[in-house]
N, C-alpha and C positions, 0 to 999 in steps of 0.2 A: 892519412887522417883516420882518426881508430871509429869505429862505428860500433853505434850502440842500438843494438838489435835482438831480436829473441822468436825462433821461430814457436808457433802455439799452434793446437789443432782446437777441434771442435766436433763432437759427435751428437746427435739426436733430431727431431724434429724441428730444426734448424728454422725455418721458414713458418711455417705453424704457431710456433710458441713466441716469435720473436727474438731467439737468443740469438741468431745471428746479428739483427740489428742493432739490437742493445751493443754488442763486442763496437758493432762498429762505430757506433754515435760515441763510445765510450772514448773511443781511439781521438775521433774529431775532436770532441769536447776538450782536450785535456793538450788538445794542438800536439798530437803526435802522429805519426804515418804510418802507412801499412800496404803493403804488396800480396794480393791472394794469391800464392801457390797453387792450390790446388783446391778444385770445388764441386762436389757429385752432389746432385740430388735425388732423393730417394722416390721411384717413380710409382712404387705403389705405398697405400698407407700406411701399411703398417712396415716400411723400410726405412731407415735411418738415412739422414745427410750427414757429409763429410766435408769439411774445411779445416782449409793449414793458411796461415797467412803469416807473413812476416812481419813483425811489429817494428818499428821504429822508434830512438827518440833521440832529444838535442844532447844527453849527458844520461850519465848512467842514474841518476838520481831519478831525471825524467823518469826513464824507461822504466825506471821499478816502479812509479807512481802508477802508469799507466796500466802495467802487469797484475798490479795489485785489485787495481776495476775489474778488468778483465776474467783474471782467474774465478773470480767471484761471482762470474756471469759463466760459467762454465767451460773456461777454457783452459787449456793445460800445454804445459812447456814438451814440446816435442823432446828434448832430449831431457833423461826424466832423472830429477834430483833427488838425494833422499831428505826429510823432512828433516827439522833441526828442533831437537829437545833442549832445556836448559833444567836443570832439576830446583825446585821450589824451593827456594831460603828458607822459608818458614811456614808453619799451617796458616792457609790462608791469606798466601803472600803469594805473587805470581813473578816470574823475570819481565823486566820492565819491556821486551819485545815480545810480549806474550799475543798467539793468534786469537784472533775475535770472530767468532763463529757467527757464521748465518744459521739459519733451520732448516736446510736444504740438504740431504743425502749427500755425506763426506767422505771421503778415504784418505789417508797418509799410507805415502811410500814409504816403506821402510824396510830393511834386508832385501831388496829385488823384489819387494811385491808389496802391492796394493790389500790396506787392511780399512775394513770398514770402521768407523766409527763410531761408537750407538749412543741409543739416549740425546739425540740429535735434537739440542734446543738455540734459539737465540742469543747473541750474546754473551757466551760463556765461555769458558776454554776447553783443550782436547788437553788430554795426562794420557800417555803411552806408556804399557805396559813390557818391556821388549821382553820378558820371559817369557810370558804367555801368549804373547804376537797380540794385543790386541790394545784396545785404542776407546775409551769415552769421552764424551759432552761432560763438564762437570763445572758447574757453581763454584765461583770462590771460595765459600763458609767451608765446601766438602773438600778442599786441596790440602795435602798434608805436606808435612817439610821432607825433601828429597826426589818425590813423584817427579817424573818429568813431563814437564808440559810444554807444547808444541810452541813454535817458536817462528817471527817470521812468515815468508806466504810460498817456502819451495818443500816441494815433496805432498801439496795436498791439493788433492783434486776435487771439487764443488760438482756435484748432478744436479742439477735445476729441475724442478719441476715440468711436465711437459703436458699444456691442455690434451685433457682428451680429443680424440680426431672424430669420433662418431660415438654416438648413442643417443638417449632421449631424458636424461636425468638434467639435473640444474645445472648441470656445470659445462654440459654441453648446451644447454636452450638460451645461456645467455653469455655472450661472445665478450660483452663489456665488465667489468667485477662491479660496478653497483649503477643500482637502477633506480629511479622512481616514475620512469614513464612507461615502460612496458604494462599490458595489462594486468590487475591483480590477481585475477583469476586463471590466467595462464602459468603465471610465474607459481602459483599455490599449487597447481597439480603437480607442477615439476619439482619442487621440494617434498610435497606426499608421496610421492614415488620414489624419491631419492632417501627418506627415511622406510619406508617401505622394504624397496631392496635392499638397506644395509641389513635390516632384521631378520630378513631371508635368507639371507647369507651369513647371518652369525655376526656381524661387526658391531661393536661396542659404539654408543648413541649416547654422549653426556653434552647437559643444557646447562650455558651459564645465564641466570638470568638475574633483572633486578624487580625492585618492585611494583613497576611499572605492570608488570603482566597482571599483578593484582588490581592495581587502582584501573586499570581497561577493562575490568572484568572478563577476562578472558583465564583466569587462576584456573576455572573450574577444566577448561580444555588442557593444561599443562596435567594436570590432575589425570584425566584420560590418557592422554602418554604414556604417561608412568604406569598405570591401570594397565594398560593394552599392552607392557610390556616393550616399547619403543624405549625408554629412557634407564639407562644405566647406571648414570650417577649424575647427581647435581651439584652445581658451583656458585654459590653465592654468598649474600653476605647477611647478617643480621637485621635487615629492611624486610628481605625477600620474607624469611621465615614469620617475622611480628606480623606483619602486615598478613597475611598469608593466614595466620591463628586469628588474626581480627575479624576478617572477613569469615573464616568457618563459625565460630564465637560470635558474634556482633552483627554481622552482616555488614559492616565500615571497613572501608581503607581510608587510613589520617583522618578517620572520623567521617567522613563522607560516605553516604551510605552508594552501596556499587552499585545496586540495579537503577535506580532514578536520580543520583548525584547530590542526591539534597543533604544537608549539612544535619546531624546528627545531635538531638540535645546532649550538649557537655561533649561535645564528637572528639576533642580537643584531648579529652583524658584517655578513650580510647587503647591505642597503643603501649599507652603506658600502663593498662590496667591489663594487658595480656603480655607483657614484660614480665608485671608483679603475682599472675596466673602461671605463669611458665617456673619462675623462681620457685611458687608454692609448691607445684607440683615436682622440681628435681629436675626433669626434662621435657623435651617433646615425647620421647618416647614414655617416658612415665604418662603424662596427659594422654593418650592416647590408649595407654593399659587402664590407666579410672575412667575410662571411656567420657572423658570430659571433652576432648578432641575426638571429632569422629569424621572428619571431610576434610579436604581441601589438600595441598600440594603436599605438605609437611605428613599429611596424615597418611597420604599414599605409599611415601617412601618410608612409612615406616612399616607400615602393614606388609609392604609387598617386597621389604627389604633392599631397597636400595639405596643406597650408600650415598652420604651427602657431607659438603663440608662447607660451612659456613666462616667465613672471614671478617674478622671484627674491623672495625677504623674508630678514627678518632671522635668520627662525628656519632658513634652508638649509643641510642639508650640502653642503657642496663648495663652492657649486652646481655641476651639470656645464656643459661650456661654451656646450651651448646655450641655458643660460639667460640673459634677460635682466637685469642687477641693474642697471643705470640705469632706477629707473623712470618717470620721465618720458619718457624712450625707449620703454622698455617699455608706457605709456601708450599714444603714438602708433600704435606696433605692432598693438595690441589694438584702436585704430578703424580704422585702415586695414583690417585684416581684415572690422571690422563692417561696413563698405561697401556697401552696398546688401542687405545680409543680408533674407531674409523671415519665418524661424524662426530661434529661438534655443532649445538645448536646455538647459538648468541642473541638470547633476548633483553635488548633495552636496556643495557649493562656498561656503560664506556669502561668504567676502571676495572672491571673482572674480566670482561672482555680481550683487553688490551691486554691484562696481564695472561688469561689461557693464551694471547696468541703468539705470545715469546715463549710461552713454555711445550710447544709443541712441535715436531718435523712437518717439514711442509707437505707431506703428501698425506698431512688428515686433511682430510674435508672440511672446508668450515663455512657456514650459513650464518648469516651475523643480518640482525633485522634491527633497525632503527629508524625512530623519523627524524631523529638529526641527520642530517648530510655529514657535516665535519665527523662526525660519529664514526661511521663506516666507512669514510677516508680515512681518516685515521687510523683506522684498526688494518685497512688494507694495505695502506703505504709501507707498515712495518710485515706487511704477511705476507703471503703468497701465489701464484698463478692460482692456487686449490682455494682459494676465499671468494665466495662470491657476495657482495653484499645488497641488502633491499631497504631502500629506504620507502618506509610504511608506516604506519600504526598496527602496532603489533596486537591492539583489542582487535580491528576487524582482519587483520590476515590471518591469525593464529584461527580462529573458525575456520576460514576458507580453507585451512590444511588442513584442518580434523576431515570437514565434509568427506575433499577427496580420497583422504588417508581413510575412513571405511566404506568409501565404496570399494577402493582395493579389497578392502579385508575379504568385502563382503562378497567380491567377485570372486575369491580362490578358497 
């Protein structure tokens, strides 16, 4: 009787992070079997676990299906394949067995050795370069006719993410990825400090946010971020920034005025009337040189030079002109920025949101605050161990991070 089997090992923080379980529920789920070989655990922290287990299935169809979960959860074929390229028909055309990338640290076998992958986003496909040994993430739009792109699930090996095991930043204080019951006030030191240390350490800090941080009144603390030097580059979209000139301009968000919520005579034209301010003036940064803007989120990053990109939709007024509306442009835009980014901050943003967090490797950090629930499930189901999500009101928690964030300051 021929059997259909495939031995696979497993390295890292096995236990800890869960990959060993996931391998295994994967195995059940799919009604396929599995015999452990062999299984160490690593008996101090900072030591690696080791598993080999022999996989099973009812037909060879099975057993790829189940190889295919697996692999993708960090596991790799003990006798080592080399990967399979097929070269692109066309620009912008992929072979119909093209691999579908996770955002997880990748490598393809290829000539007897393992080559990293870069530019590791969701999603997308790998193009192998075999002159130059080496191997990227790449977007449909960028594939050109002949490149060869990776093919199938042999010859590539997936690194999972692996929780940190000790320290005192967010990602260690909170064991579950999204919260709304822990306290507010614990949870906010532990982000201030986690934006804190990356600045100390040189790591790149960009906030995608929506307009929500303005109509909470909480603009003026995004403002200080950026001020203090914590924010790198912002990602948003043509709400953030209107809203954002209304409130410096007018004192209204959608016409509502921010400090006591009361409804603004004619509050309604509002927006539109710093739409048709913005067009007058050219840009934000023009407004900002006739010193007609002189405060608020928009006014910060231009002063203090940091880099922003705004992404148009369908639903924009105007849009003003610094908006993006090609958004395949506007795409590029928004990775180039993520560039070696180390924190990402996610405020009140579903669709920016969601899109930085396919366009990212999973070992950035990301902080995603919302008071929808579905919100930050959803942005986490697609992301990764490194996502931690708070569901809050981002007007009173974004305070609570400023407070702790200088008393840091103020302590060093």
């Amino acid at each position: 009787m021929e059997k259909f089997e495939q031995e696979i090992e497993v390295k890292g923080h096995l236990v800890d992070s869960s990959i060993l379980t996931r391998i295994f529920d994967k195995i059940m789920d799919l009604k396929g079997d599995f015999t452990v070989v062999e299984f160490s655990i690593g008996k101090r922290k900072q030591d690696h676990s080791y598993a080999r287990l022999l996989v099973k299935g009812n037909n060879e169809e099975h057993l790829s299906n189940i190889l295919e979960f697996i692999y993708r959860e960090g596991a790799t074929s003990v006798s080592l394949d080399e990967v399979k390229c097929i070269a692109s028909p066309n620009d912008m055309v992929l072979p119909d067995d093209f691999y579908s990338t996770t955002n997880n640290l990748t490598q393809i076998f290829f000539h007897g050795q393992w080559i990293d992958v870069d530019n590791m986003m969701m999603d997308k496909c790998i193009v192998l370069d075999p002159d130059r040994m080496t191997a990227q993430c790449k977007i449909i739009r960028d594939v050109k006719r002949g490149e060869l792109v990776v093919t199938g699930e042999r010859g590539i090996r997936i690194i999972p993410q692996e929780r940190p095991r000790e320290g005192v930043d967010i990602f260690q204080f909170m064991s579950s990825t999204s919260s709304s019951e822990r306290p507010s006030q614990q949870i906010a030191i532990k982000v201030a400090l986690d934006i804190y240390k990356t600045k100390q350490e040189g790591g790149k800090i960009i906030v995608v946010s929506g307009p929500v941080i303005v109509h909470s009144g909480s603009s003026d603390i995004l403002a200080k971020l950026i001020r203090y030097g914590y924010v790198n580059g912002i990602l948003a979209g043509n709400a953030l920034a209107v809203h954002d000139i209304e409130n410096s301009l007018l004192g209204t968000s959608l016409g509502m005025h921010v400090v006591d919520g009361t409804l603004a005579v004619r509050g309604h034209r509002n927006h539109m009337i710093i739409v048709n301010e913005v067009f007058k003036a050219g840009s934000i940064k023009s407004m900002v040189e006739k010193k007609t803007l002189k405060s608020g989120i928009m006014y910060e990053c231009i002063v203090n030079k940091v880099p922003f990109v705004l992404c148009g939709s369908i639903r924009d007024d105007g849009p003003i002109p610094d908006v993006i509306t090609d958004i395949v442009d506007a795409q590029r835009q928004y990775k180039e920025l993520l560039k070696d980014a180390k924190l990402v901050l996610m405020f009140s943003s579903m669709l920016h949101s969601i899109a930085v967090g396919n366009m990212i490797p999973a070992s950035v950090k990301v902080i995603a605050v919302d008071i929808n629930q579905s919100v930050v499930t959803k942005l986490l189901d697609r992301g990764t161990t490194q996502a931690i999500g708070i569901v809050t009101d981002i007007g009173s928690f974004l305070p609570l991070v400023m407070k702790h964030l200088q008393s840091l300051m103020n302590s060093n």
